[in-house]
N, C-alpha and C positions, 0 to 999 in steps of 0.2 A: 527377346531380351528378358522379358517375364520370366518365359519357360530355367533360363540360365539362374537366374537371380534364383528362383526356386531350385535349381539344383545344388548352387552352393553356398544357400544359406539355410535354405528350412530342412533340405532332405536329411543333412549331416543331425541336425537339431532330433530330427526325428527319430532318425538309428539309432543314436545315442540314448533319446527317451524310451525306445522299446529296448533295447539293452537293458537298460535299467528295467525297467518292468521286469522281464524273464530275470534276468538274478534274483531282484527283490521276493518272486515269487518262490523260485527255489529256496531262497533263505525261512524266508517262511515255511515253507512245509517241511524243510531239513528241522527248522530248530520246535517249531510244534509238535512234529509226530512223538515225541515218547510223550508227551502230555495228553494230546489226542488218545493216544493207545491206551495209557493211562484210566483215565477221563472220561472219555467221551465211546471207546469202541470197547467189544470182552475182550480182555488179554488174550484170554484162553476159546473164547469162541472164531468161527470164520468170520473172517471178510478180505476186502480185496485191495489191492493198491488204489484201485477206486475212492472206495469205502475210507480210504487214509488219507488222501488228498481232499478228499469232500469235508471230512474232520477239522482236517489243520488250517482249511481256510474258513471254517462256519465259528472257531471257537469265543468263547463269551470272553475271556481272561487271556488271550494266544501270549506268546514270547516275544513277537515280532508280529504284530498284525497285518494282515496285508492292503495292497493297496486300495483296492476295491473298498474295506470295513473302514479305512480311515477316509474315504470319499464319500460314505453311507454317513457317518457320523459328523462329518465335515459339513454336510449339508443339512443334516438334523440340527445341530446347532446355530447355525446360519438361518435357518426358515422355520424349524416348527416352534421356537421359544419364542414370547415375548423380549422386548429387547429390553428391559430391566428384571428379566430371570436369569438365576446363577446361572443355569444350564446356558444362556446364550451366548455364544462366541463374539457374536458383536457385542455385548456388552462386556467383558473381558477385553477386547481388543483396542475399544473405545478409549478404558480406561489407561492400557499401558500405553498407548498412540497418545496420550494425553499427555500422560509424566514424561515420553521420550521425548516429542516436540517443546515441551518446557525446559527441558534439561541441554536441550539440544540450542536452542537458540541464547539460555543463557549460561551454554559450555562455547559459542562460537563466540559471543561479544567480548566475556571473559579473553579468549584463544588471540583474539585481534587485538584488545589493548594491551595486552601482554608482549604481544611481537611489536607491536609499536614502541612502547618503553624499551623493549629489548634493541632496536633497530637504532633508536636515535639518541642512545644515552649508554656510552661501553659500560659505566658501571652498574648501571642496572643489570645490565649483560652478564657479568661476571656474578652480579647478587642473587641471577632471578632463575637463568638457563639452568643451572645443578640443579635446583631446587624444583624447576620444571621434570628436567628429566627423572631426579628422585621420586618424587610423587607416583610413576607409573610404576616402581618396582612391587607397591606393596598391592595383594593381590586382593583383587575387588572383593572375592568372600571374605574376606580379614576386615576391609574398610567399612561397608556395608553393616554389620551390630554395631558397630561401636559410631555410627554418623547415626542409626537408627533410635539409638537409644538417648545419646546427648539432644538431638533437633527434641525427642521424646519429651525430655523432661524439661523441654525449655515450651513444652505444649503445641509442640508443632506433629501435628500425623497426617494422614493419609498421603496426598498429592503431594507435600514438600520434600520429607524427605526421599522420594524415589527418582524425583527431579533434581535433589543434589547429588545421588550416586552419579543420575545420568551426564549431567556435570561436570563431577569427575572424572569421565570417562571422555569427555566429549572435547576438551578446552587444548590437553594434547595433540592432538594431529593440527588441529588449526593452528598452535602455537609454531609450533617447528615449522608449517607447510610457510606460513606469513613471515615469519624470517627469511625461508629461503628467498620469498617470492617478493618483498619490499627491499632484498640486497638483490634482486635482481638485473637493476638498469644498471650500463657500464660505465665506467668512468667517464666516455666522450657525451656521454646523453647528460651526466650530472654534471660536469663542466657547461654543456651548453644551459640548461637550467639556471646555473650559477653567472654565466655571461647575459643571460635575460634581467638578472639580478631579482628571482624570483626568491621567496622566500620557503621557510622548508613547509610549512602548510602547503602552499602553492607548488612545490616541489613533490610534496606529498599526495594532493589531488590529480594531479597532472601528471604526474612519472613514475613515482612507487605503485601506487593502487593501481591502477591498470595496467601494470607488471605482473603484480602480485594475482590476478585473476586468476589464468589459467593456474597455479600453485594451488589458489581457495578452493579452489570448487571441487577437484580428486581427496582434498582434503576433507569437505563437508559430509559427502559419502561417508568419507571412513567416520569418519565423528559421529555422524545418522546410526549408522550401523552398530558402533559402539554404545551409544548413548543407551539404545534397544535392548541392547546385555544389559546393559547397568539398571534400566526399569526392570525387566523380567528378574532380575538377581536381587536385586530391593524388593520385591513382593515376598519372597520365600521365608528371610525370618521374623516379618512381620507379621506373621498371619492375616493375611489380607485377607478379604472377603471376592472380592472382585480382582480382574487383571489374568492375563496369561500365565504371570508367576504363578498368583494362587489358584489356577486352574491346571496348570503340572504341579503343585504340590497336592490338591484335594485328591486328583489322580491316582498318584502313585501311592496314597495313605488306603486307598482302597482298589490297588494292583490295578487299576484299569487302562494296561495301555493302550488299549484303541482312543482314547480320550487324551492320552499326554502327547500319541503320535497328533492326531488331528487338532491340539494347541503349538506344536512343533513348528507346522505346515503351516498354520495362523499364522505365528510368528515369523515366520519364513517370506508370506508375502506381505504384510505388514511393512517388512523391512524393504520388499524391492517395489512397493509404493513407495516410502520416501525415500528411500534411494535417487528413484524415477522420476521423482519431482523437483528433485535440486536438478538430474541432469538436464529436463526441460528447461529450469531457470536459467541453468547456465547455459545452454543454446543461445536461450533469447538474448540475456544480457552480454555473449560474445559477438552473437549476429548485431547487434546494436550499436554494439563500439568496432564493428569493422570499417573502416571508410567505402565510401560512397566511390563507383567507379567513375571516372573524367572522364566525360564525352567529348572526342576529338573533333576539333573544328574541322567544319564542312568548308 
């Protein structure tokens, strides 16, 4: 059974990741080599195809660095800095996990009393929903100077405003998913509620909200994941000192991509850390509210 399990879950996982590796590597050495030749080997002197692949993977500045340089550097920043040096990845990481999880939990509070208004009051509905859905057309690089600079001069910097991009970015999916998912008990379930002569609080604890669950929680994901944009995209015209943003902007001001790849990959599992921590909750909290199985009389 073992043996099975590991052939159709991990092997396919694996193929797929060594696939990727061989392209990534060809990309690499395709888009390196006229810079290597360049660069690093004589135009006009011998060497070998050897000698050109040895190049395109060794380079200080590469076009595409490869996997290996951004696993060298990945781990340089992770272990050899102190954790309050610029160079440290945990401290960058620290700080945008910071402003996400702020933005995050006060983009879902936001996201919920918003479907609740919207859910049990039509005019709210009609007031609130447009104005919901308008909000996302305008695109976070446009929103982002102009929330940076007013929060600015009202003397608010560092962690607030990157926590109200995330915010912004965060309060959407939870809003639309909590509508779907608090209209989602049927008519015969709300009648019988209504024949209990429950009230809609009591209606609302008891029949919407644990409706609404399975809807929240593919919602919170998306929202996590969001929110993470909107910190990393809040660092960049602020000049930040610290954060992932301001570590792909320090980066690129001094062309070094092996260092914007390996804040990329940060970011990358940053993101399926909390990702992976809402879906643990919601495990728990579904395993929780399933009922108890009845043991049939002996």
């Amino acid at each position: 059974m073992i043996t099975d399990l590991l052939r159709r879950q991990v092997l396919p996982v694996l193929v797929v990741g060594a696939l990727t590796l061989l392209v990534w590597y060809g990309a690499a050495i395709g888009l390196n080599a006229p810079g290597a030749i360049e660069r690093v080997l004589d135009p006009q002197g011998p060497w070998t195809w050897q000698d050109l692949v040895r190049a395109t993977l060794a380079m200080q500045r590469p076009v595409l660095p490869a996997p290996h340089q951004i696993a060298v550097d990945l781990w340089s920043g992770l272990v050899d800095w102190p954790i309050d040096s610029p160079r440290s990845l945990v401290l960058h990481t620290w700080v945008t996990g910071e402003a996400t999880l702020l933005g995050f939990v006060a983009g879902a509070l936001l996201g919920i009393v918003l479907a609740v208004a919207i859910v049990h009051a039509r005019t709210l509905e009609r007031a609130l929903l447009p104005w919901v859905v308008a909000s996302q057309t305008i695109p976070v690089l446009a929103v982002a100077p102009i929330v940076m600079v007013i929060l600015g001069s009202l003397g608010f910097e560092g962690l607030m405003p990157k926590a109200v991009i995330a915010t912004y970015l965060c309060f959407f999916p939870v809003t639309v998913a909590m509508v779907q998912g608090l209209r989602a008990p049927q008519r015969l379930e709300l009648e019988l509620m209504h024949t209990y002569a429950a009230s809609r609080v009591q209606t609302f604890w008891t029949l919407r909200l644990p409706s609404s669950l399975p809807f929240l929680f593919p919602a919170l994901r998306v929202s996590m994941a969001a929110g993470l944009v909107g910190a990393i995209v809040a660092e960049l015209p602020t000049g930040a000192q610290a954060g992932l943003g301001a570590r792909l902007l320090t980066s690129s001001y001094y062309g070094n991509t092996v260092a914007i790849w390996s804040a990329l990959v940060m970011a990358s599992l940053l993101g399926l850390v909390l990702t992976g921590a809402i879906t643990l909750i919601e495990k728990a909290v579904l395993r929780r509210m399933r009922p108890a199985p009845t043991r049939r009389a002996a």
